[in-house]
Structure formats: structure tokens, C-alpha cells
N, C-alpha and C positions, 0 to 999 in steps of 0.2 A: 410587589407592593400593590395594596389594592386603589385602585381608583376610585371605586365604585360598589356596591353590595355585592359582596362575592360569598355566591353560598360555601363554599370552601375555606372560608375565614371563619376561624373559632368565636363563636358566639355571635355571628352573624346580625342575627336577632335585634342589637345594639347598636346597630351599626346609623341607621335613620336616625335614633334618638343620641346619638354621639355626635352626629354632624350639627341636630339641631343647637344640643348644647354648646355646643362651640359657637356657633352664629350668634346665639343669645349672651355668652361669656364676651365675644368681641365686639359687640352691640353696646354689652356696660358698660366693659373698660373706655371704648372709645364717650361714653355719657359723662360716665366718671371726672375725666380731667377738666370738664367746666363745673362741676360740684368742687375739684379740689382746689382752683384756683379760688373759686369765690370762698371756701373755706378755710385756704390760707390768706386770704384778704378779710375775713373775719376775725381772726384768730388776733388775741392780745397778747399772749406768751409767746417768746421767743423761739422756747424748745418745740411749740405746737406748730407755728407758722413755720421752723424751718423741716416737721415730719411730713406736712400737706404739700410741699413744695418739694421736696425728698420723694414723697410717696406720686405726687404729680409725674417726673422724669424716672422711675418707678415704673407706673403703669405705661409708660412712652413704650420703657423696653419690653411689657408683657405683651402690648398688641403686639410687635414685633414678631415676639417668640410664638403668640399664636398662629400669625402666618404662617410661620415655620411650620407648625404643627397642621394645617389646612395642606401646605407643601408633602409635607412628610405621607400624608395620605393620599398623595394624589388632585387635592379639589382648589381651584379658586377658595381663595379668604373672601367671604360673602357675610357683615354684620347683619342682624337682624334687630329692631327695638326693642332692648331688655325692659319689660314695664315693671317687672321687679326695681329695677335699679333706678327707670323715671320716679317709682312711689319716695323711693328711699334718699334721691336727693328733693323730691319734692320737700321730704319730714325737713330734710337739713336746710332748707327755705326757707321753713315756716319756722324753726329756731332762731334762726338766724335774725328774724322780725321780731318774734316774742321777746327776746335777749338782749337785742342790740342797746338798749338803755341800760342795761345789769353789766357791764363789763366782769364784774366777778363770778356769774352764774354763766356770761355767754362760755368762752373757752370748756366747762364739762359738757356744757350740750352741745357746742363742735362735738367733744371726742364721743360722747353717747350717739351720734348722728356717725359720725365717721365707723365708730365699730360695729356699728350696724350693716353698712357698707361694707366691710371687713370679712363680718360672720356670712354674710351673703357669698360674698366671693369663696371664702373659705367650704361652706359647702356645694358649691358649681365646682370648683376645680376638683374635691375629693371626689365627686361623682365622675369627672370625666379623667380623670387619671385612671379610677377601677375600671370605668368602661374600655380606654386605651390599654390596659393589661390585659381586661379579658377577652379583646381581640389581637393581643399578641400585636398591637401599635408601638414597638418597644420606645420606638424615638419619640414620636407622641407623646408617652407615658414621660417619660423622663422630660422633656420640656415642661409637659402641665405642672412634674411635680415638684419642678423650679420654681415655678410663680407659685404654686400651692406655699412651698417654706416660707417663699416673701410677703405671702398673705399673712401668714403666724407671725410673723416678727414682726411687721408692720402693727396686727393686733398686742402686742407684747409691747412692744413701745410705745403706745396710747396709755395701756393700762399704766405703765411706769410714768408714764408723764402724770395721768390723773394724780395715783396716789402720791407722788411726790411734789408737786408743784400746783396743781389748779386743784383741786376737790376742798382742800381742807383752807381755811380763812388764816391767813398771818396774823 
């Protein structure tokens, strides 16, 4: 297993920009659970505060598993400040302000705010899942591509909550 840049590792190439990607994926998630908490403390529907709280002990277990994944290769788990992910709860801040008198409008700008957050994660993880194939990282690969699914479902069950429950006026 390699530790370190090993020219011998297929696609080698990838191998700096895999580790960075990782640092910045465990950067987020770790950013992440105080945007999810303030945004299941926002949240007025029942089904959405219990997805943010869901999705909270969620992301507990992805940092987890990216350890794992830091392990699997060899290196200390070392986060780095994802400022993608600072922008991206900042947006859900500033929702969260604009909204907070609208209770019928706040809950879809949670979940527009949250799948945004989502579609971020969603493409970090398909980036370093292919990078962990194309260096033959098999166990890598296959943790990343755990949290990858739970990213889709996570978005799949926003969507289902908007169009069933919050988007449209009773």
C-alpha cells in the first residue's frame, strides 16, 4: 500500500491532487455539522428537521469513514478549510435571515440551501472515488463510494420532501 507518491502506482499523477481533495472533503464535512444543526434549528417541518438531524449523525459517520480512507492509504486524516463549503453555508445564513419572518417560504430555501451543499459533496466525492480507481486505492474507492450513495439519497429525499410537503401552499 502506498504511503506516499509512489511512481509505481498507476496514475500516480493523481496522487497530490487526491490527497488534497480529501483534506478539502474532510474540511467540509467537518464545516458542514454546524450549518446542519442551525438548519435543523430552522427548519418548520417535521420531515425536514428530522433529514438535517438524520443527515447531521450522517456526516458524523462520513468523517469517520474518511479517516478510514486517509488510513487505507497510508497518511494522517489532516482537514484543510473547504471555502467552497464556508460560501455555501454562508448562502444558508443569509436565507436563513432573509426567511426567518416567511415561515412558509423559509423551509424551501433550507432545502435549496441544503442541495446545494449536497450537489457540492456529490461532485468531490465522484472526483475522488475515480481518482481512488485510477490509482487502484480499491478500499478508498469503495468507502468514498458509500458516502457518494448517501450523498444521492440525502439529495433524493430533499427533493421528495420539497415537492411533497413544503414547495406548494395548502
Amino acid at each position: 500500500m502506498a504511503t506516499q507518491k509512489n511512481q509505481d502506482m498507476p496514475n500516480a499523477h493523481l496522487h497530490e491532487l487526491f490527497v488534497d481533495e480529501l483534506r478539502d472533503i474532510l474540511g467540509a464535512e467537518k464545516q458542514l455539522l454546524k450549518g446542519l444543526k442551525k438548519m435543523s434549528e430552522s427548519a418548520i417541518n417535521e420531515s425536514l428537521k428530522k433529514a438535517f438531524t438524520d443527515h447531521y449523525a450522517q456526516t458524523e459517520g462520513q468523517i469517520e469513514r474518511l479517516k478510514q480512507v486517509f488510513q487505507s492509504i497510508g497518511l494522517t486524516a489532516r482537514a484543510k478549510k473547504c471555502k467552497a463549503m464556508e460560501g455555501l453555508l454562508g448562502e444558508a445564513d443569509e436565507i436563513i435571515e432573509s426567511f426567518v419572518e416567511e415561515p412558509e417560504v423559509l423551509d424551501a430555501a433550507l432545502i435549496t440551501a441544503a442541495q446545494k451543499v449536497e450537489h457540492y459533496e456529490i461532485a468531490s466525492y465522484g472526483c475522488v472515488v475515480t481518482y481512488a480507481k485510477l490509482m487502484e486505492h480499491t478500499e478508498a474507492a469503495e468507502l468514498l463510494a458509500e458516502t457518494l450513495a448517501e450523498e444521492k439519497e440525502t439529495d433524493l429525499l430533499l427533493t421528495d420532501i420539497a415537492m411533497a410537503q413544503v414547495n406548494e401552499a395548502v
